[in-house]
PDB file of N, CA, C and O in Angstrom:
ATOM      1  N   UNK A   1     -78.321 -83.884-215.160  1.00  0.00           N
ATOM      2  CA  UNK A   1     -78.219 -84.435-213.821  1.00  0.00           C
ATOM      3  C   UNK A   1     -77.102 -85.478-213.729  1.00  0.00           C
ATOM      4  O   UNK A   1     -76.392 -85.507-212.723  1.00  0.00           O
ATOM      5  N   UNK A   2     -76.906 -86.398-214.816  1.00  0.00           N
ATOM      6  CA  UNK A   2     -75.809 -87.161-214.475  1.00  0.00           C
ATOM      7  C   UNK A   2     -74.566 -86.646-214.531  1.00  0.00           C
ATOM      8  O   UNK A   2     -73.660 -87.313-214.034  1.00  0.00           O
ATOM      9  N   UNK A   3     -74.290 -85.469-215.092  1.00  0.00           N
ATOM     10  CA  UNK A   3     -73.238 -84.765-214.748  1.00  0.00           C
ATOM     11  C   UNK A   3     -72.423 -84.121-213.623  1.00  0.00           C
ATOM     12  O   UNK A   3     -71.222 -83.848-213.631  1.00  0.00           O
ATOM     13  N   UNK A   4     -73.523 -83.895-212.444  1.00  0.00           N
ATOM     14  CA  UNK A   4     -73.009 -84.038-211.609  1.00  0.00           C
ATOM     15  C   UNK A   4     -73.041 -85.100-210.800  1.00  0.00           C
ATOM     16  O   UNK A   4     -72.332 -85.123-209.795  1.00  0.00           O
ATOM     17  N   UNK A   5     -73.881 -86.141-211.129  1.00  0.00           N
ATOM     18  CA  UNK A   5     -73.094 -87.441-210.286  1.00  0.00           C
ATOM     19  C   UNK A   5     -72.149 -88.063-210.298  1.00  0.00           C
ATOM     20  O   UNK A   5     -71.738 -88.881-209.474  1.00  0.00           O
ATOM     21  N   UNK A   6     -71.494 -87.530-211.762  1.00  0.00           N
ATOM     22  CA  UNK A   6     -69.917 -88.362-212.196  1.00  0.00           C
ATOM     23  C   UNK A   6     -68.977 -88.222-210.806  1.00  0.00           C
ATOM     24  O   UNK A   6     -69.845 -87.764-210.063  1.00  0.00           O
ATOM     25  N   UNK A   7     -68.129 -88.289-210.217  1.00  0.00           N
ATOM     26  CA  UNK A   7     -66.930 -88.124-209.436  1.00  0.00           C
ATOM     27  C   UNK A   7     -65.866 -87.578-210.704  1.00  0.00           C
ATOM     28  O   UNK A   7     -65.649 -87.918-211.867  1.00  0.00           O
ATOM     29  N   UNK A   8     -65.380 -86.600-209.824  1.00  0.00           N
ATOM     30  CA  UNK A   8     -63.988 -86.185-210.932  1.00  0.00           C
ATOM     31  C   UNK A   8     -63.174 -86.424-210.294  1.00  0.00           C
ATOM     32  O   UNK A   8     -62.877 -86.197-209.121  1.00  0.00           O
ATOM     33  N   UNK A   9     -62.396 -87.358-211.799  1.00  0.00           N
ATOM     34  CA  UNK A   9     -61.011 -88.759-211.506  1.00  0.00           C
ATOM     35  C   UNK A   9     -60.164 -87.653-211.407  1.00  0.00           C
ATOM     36  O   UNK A   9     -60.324 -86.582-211.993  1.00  0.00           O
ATOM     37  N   UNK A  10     -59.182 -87.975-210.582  1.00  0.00           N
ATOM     38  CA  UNK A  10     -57.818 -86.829-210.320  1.00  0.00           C
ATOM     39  C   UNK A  10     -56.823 -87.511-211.208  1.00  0.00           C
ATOM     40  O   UNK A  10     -56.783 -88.725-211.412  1.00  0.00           O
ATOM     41  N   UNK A  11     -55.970 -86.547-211.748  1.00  0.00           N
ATOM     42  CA  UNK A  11     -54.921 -86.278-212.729  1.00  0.00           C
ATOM     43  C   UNK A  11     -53.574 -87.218-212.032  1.00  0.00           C
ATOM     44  O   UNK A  11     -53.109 -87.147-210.894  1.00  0.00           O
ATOM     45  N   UNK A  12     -53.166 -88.105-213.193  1.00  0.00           N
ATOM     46  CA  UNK A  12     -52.424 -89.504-213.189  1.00  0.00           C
ATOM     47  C   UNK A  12     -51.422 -88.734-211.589  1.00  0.00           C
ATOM     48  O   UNK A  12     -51.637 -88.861-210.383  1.00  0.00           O
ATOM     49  N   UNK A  13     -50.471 -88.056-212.266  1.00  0.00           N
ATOM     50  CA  UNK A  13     -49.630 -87.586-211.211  1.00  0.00           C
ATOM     51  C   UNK A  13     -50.277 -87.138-209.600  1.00  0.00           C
ATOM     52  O   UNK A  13     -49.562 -87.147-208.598  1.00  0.00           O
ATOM     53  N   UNK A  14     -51.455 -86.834-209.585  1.00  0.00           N
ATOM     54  CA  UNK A  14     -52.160 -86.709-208.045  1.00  0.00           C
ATOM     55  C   UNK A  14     -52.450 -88.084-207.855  1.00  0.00           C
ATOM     56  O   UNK A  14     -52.517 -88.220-206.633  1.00  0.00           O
ATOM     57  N   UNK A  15     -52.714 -89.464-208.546  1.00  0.00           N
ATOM     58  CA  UNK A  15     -53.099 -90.370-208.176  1.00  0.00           C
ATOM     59  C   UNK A  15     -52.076 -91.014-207.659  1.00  0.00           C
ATOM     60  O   UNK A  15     -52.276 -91.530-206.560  1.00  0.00           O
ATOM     61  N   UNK A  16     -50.603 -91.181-208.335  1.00  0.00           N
ATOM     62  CA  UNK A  16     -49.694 -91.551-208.097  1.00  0.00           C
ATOM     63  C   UNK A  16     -49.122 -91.230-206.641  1.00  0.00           C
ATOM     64  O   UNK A  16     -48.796 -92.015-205.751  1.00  0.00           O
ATOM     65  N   UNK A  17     -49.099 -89.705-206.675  1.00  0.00           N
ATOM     66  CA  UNK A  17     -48.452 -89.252-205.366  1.00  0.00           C
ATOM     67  C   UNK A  17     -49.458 -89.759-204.262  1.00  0.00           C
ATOM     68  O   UNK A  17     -49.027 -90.211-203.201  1.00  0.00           O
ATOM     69  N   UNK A  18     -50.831 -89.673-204.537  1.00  0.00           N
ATOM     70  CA  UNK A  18     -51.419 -89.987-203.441  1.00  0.00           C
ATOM     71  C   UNK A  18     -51.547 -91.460-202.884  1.00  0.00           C
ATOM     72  O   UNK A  18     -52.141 -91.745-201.844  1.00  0.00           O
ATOM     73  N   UNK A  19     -50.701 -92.653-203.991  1.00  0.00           N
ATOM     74  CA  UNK A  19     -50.398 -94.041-203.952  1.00  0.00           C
ATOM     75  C   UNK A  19     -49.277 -94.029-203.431  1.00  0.00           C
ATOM     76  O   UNK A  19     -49.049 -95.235-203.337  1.00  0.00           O
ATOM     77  N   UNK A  20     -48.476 -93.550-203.055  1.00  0.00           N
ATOM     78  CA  UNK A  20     -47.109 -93.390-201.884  1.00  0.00           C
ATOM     79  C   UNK A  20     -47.773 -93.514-200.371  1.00  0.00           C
ATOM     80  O   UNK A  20     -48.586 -92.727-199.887  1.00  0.00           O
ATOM     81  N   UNK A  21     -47.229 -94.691-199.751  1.00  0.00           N
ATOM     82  CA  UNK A  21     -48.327 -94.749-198.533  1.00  0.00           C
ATOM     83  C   UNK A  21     -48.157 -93.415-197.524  1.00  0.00           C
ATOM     84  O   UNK A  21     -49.151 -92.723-197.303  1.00  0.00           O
ATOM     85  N   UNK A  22     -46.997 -93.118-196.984  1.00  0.00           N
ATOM     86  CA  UNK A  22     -46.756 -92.345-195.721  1.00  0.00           C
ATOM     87  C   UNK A  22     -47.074 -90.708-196.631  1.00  0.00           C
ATOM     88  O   UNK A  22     -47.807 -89.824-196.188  1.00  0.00           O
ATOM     89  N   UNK A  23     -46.427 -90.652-197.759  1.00  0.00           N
ATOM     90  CA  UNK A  23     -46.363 -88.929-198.069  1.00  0.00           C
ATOM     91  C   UNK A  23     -47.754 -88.707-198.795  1.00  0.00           C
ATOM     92  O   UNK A  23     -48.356 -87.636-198.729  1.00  0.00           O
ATOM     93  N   UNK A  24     -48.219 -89.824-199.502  1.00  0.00           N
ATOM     94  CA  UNK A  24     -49.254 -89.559-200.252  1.00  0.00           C
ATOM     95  C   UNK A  24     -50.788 -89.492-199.385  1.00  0.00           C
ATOM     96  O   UNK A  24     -51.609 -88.784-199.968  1.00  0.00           O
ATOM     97  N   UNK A  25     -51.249 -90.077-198.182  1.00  0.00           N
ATOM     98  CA  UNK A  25     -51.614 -89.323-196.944  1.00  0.00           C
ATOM     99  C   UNK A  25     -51.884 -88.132-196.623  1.00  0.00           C
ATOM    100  O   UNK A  25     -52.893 -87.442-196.477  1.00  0.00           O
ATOM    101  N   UNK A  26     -50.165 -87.961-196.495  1.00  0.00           N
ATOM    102  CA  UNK A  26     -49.985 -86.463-195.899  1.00  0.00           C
ATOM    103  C   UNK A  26     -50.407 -85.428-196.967  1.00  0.00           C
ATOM    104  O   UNK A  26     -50.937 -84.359-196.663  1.00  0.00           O
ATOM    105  N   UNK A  27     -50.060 -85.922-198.620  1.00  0.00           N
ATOM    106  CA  UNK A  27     -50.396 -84.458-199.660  1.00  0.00           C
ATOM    107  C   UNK A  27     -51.481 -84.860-199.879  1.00  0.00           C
ATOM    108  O   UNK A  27     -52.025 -83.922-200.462  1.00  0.00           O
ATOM    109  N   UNK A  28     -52.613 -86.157-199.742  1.00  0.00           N
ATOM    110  CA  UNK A  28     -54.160 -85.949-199.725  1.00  0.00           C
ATOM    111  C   UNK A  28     -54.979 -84.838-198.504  1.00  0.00           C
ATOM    112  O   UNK A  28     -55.991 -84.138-198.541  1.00  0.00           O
ATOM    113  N   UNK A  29     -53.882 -85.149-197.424  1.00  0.00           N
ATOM    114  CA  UNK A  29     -54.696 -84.150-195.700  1.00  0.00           C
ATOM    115  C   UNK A  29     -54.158 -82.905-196.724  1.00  0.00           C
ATOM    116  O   UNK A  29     -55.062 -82.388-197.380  1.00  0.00           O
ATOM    117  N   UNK A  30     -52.883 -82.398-196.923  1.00  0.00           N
ATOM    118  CA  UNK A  30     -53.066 -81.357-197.090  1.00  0.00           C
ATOM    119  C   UNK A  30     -53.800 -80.469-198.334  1.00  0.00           C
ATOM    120  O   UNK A  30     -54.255 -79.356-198.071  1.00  0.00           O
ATOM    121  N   UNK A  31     -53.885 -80.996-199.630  1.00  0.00           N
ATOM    122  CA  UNK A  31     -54.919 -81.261-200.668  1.00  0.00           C
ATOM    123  C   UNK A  31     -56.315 -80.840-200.400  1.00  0.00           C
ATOM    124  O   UNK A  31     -56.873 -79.914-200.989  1.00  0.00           O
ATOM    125  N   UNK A  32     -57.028 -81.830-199.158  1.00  0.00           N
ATOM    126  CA  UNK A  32     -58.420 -81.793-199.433  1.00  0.00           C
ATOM    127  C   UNK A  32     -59.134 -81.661-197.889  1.00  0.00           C
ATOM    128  O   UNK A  32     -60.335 -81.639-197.619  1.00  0.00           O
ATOM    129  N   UNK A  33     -57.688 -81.562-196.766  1.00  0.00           N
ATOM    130  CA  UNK A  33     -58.524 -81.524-195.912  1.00  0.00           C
ATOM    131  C   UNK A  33     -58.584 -80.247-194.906  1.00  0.00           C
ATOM    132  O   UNK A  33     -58.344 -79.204-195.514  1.00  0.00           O
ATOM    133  N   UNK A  34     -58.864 -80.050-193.406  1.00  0.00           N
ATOM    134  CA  UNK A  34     -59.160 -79.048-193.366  1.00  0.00           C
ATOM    135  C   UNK A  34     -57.957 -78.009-192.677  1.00  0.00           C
ATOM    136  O   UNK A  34     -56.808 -78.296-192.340  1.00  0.00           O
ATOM    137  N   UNK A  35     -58.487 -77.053-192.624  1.00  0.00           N
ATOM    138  CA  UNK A  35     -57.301 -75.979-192.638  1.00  0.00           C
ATOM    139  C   UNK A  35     -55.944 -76.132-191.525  1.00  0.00           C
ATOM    140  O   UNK A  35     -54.815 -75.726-191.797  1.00  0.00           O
ATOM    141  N   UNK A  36     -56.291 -76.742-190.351  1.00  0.00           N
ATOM    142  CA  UNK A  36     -55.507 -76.884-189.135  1.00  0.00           C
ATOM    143  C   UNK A  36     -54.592 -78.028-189.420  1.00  0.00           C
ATOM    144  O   UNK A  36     -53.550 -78.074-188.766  1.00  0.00           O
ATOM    145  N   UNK A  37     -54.797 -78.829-190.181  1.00  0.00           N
ATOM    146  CA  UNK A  37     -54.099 -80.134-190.632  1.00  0.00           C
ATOM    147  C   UNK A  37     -52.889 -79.831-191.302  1.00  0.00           C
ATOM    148  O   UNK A  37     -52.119 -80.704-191.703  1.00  0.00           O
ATOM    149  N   UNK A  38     -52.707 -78.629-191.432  1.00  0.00           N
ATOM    150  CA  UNK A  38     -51.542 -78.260-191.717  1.00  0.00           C
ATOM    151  C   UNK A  38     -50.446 -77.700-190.972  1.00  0.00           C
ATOM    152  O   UNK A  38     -49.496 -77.137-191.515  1.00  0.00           O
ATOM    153  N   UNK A  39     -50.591 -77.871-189.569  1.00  0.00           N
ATOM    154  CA  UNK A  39     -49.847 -77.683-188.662  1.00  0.00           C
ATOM    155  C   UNK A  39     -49.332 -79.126-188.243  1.00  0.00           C
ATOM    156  O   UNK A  39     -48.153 -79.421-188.047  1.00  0.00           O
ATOM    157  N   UNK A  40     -50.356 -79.918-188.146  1.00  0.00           N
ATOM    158  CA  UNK A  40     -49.878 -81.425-187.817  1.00  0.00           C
ATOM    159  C   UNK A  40     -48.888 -82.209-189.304  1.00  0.00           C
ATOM    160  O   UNK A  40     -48.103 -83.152-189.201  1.00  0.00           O
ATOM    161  N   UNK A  41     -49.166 -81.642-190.279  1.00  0.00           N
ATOM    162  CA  UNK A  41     -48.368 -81.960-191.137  1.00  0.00           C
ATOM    163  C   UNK A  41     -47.095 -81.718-191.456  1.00  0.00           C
ATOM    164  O   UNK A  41     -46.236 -82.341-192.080  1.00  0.00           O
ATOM    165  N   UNK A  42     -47.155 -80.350-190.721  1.00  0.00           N
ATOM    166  CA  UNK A  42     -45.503 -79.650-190.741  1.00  0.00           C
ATOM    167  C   UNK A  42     -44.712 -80.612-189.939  1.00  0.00           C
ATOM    168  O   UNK A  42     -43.578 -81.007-190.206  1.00  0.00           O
ATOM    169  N   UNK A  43     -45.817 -81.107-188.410  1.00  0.00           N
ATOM    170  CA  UNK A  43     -45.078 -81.915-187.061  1.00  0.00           C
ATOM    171  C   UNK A  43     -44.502 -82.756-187.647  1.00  0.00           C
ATOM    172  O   UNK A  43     -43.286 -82.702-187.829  1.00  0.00           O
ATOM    173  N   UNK A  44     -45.522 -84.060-188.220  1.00  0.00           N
ATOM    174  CA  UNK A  44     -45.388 -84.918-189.016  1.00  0.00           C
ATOM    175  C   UNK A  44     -43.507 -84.810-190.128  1.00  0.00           C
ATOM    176  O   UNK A  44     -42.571 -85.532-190.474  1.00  0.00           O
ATOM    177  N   UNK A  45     -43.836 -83.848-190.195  1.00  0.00           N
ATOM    178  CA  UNK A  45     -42.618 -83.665-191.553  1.00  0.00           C
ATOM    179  C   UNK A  45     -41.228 -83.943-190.592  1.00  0.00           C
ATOM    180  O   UNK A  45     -40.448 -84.894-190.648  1.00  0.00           O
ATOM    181  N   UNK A  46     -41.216 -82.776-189.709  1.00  0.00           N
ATOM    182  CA  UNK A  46     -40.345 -82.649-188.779  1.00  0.00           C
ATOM    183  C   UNK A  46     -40.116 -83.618-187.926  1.00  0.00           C
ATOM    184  O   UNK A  46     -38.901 -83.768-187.792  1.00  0.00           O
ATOM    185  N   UNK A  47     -40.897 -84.536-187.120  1.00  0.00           N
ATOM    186  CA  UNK A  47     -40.607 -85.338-186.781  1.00  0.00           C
ATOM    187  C   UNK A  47     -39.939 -86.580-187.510  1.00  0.00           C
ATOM    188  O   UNK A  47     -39.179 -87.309-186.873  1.00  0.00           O
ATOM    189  N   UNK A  48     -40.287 -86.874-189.150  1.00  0.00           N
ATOM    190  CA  UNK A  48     -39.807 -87.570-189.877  1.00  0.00           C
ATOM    191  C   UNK A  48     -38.032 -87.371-190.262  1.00  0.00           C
ATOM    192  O   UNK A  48     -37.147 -88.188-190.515  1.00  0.00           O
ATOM    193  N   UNK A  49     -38.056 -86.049-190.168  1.00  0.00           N
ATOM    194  CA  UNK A  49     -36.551 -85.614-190.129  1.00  0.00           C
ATOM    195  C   UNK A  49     -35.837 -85.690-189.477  1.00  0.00           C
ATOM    196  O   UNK A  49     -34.641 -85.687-189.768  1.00  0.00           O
ATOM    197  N   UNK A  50     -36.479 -85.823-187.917  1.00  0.00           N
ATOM    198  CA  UNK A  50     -35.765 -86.146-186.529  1.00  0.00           C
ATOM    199  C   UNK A  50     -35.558 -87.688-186.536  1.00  0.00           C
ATOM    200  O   UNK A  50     -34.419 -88.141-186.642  1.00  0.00           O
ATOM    201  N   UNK A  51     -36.341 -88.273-186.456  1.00  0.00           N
ATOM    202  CA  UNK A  51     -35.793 -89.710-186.518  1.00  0.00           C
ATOM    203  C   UNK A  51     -35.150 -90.026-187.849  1.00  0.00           C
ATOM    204  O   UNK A  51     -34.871 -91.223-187.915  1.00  0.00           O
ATOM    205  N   UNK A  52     -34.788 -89.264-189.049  1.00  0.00           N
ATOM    206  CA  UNK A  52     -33.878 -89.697-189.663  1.00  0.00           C
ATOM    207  C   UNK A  52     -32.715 -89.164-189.017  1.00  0.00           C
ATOM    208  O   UNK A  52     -31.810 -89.996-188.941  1.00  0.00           O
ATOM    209  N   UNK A  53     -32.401 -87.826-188.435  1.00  0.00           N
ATOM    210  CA  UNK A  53     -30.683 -87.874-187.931  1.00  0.00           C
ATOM    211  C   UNK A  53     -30.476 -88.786-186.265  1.00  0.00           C
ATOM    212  O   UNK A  53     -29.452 -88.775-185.582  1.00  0.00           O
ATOM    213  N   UNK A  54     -31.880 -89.569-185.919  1.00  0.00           N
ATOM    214  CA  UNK A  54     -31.337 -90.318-184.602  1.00  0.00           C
ATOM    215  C   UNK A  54     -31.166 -91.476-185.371  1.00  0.00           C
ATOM    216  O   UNK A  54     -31.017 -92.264-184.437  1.00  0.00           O
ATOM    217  N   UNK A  55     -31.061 -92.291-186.561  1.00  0.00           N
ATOM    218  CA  UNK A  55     -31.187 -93.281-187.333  1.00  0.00           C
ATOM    219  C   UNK A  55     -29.681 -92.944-187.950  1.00  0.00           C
ATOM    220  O   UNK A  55     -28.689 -93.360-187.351  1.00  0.00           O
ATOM    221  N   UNK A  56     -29.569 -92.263-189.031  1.00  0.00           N
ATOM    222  CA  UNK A  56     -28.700 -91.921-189.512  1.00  0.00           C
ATOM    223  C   UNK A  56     -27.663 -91.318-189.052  1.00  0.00           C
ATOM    224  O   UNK A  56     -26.650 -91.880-189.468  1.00  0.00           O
ATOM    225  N   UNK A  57     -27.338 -90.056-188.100  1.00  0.00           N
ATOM    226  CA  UNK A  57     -26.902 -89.103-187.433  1.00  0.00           C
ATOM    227  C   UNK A  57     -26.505 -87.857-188.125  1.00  0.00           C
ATOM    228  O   UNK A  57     -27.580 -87.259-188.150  1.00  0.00           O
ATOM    229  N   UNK A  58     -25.807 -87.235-188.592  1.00  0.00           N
ATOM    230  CA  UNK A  58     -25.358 -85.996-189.189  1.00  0.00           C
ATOM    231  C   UNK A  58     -25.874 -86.422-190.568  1.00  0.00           C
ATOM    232  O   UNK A  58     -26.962 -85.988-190.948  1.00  0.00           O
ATOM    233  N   UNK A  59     -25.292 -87.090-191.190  1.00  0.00           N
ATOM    234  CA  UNK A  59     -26.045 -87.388-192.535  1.00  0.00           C
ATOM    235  C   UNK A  59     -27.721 -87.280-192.637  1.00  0.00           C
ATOM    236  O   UNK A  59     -28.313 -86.741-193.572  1.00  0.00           O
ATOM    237  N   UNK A  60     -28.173 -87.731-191.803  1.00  0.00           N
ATOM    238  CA  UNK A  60     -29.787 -87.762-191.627  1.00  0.00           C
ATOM    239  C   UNK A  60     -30.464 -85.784-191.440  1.00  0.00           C
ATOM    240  O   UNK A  60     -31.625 -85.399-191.580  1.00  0.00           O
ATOM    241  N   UNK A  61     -29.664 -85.243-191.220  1.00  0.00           N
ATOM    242  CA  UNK A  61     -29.878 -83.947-191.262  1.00  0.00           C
ATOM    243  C   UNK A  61     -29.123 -83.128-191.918  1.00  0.00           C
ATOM    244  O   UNK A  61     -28.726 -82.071-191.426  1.00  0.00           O
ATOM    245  N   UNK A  62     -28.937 -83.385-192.696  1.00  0.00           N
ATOM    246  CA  UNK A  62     -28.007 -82.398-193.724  1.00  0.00           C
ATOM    247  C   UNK A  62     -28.756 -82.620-195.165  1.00  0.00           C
ATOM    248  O   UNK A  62     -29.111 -81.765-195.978  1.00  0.00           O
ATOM    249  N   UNK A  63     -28.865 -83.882-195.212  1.00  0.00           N
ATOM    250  CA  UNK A  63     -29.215 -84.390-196.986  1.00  0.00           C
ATOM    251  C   UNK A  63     -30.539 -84.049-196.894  1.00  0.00           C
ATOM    252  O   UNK A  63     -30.630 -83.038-197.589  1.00  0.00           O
ATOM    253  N   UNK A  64     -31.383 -84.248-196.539  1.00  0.00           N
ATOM    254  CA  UNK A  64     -33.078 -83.653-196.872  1.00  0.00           C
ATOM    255  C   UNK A  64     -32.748 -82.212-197.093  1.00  0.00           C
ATOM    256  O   UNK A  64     -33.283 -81.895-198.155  1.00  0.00           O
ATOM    257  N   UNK A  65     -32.070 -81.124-196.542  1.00  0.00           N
ATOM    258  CA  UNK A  65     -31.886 -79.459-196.259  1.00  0.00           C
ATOM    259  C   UNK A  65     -30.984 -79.657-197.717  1.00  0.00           C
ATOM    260  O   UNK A  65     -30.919 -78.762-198.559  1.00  0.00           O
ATOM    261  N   UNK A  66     -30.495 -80.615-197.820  1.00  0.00           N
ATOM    262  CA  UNK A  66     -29.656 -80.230-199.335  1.00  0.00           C
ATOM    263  C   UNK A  66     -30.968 -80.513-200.379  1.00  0.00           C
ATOM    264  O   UNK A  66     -31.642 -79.773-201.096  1.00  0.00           O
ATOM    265  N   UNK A  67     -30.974 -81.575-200.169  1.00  0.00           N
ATOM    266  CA  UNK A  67     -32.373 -81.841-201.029  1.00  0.00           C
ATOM    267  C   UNK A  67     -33.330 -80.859-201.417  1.00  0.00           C
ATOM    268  O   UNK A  67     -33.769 -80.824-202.567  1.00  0.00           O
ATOM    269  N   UNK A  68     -33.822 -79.737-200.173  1.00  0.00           N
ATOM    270  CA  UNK A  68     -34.566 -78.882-200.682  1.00  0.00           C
ATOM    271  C   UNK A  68     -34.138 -77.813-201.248  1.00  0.00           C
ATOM    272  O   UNK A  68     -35.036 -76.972-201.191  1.00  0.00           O
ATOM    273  N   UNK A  69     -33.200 -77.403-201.779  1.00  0.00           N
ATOM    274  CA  UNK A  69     -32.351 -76.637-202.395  1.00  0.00           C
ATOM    275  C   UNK A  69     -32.883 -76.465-203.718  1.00  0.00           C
ATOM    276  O   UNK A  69     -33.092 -75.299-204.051  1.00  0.00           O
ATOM    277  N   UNK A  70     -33.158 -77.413-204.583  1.00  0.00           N
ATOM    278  CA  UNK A  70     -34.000 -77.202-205.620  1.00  0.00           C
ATOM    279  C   UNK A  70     -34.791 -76.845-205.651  1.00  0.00           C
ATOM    280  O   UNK A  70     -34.923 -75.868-206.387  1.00  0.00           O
ATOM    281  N   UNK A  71     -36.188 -77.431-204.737  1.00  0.00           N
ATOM    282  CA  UNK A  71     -37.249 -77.036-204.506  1.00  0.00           C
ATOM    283  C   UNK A  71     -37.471 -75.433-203.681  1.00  0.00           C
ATOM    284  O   UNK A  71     -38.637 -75.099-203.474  1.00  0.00           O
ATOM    285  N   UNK A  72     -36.715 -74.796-203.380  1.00  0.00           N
ATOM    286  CA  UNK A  72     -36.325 -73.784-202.797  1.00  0.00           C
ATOM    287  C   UNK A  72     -36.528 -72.324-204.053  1.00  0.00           C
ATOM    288  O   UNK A  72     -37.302 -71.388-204.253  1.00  0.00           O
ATOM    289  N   UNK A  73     -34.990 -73.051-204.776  1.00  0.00           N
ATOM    290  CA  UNK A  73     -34.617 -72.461-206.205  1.00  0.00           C
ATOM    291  C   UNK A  73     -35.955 -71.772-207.077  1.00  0.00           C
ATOM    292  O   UNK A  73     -36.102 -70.657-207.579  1.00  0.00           O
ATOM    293  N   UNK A  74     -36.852 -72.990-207.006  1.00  0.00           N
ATOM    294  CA  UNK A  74     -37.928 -73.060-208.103  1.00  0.00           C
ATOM    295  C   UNK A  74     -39.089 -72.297-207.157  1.00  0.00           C
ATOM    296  O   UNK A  74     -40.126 -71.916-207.701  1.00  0.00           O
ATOM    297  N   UNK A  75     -38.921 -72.133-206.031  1.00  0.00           N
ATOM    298  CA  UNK A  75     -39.977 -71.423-205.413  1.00  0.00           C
ATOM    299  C   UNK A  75     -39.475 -69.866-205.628  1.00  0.00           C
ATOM    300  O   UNK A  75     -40.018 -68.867-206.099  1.00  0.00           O
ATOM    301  N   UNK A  76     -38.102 -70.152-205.023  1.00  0.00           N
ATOM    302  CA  UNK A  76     -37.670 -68.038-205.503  1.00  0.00           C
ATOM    303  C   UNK A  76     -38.331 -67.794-206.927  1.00  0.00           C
ATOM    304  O   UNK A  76     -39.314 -67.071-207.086  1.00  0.00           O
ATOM    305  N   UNK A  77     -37.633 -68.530-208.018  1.00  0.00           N
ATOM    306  CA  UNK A  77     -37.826 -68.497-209.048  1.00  0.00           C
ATOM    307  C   UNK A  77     -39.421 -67.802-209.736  1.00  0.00           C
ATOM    308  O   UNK A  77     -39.577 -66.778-210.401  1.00  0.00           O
ATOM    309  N   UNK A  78     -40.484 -68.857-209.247  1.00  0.00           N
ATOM    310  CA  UNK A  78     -41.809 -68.505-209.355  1.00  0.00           C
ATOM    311  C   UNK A  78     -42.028 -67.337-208.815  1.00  0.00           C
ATOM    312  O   UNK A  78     -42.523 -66.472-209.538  1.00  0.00           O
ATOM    313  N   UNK A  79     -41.729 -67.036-207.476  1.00  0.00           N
ATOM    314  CA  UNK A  79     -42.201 -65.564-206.770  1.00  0.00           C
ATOM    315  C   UNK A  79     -41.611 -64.319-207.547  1.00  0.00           C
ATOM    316  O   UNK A  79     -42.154 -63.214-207.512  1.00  0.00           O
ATOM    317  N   UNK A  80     -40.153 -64.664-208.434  1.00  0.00           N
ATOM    318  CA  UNK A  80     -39.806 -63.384-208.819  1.00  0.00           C
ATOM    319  C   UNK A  80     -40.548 -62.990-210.505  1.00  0.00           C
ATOM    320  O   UNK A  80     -40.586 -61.948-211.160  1.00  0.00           O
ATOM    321  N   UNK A  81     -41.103 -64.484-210.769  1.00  0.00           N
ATOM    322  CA  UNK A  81     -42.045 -64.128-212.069  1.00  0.00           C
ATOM    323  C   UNK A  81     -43.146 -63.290-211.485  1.00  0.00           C
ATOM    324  O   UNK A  81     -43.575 -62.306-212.087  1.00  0.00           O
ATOM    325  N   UNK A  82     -43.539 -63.617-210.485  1.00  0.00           N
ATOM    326  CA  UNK A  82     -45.148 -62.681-210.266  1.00  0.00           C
ATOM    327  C   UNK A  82     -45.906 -63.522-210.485  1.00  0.00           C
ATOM    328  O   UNK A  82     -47.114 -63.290-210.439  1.00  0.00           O
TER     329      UNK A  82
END
């Protein structure tokens, strides 16, 4: 019985990310919460990108889209392992 009363501690790197105030939020909603929250998270994203090119201007929309270029890479990458 006390085995399931323990709480299971999440893994250093989920604790961390989820200690980032604004993103770590957003990858706990999308993590643990419920299915539709992932439409407001996309908003969320997008809107964060928009007020970086009214802040920044052209630079503010170019460098995140470069940025995901890696993360892109490593997604083809995985899908063509299977």
């Amino acid at each position: 019985m006390a085995a399931l009363d323990t709480p299971t501690r999440l893994p250093l790197w989920q604790r961390l990310l989820y200690a980032i105030p604004l993103f770590g939020w957003m990858a706990r909603d999308m993590a643990e919460g419920q299915p539709e929250d992932l439409g407001y998270t996309a908003l969320a994203i997008f809107a964060m990108w928009g007020c970086s090119v009214m802040l920044f201007g052209l630079p503010g929309l170019y460098i995140p889209a470069l940025m995901m270029v890696p993360v892109m890479f490593l997604i083809l990458i995985l899908i063509s392992r299977g």
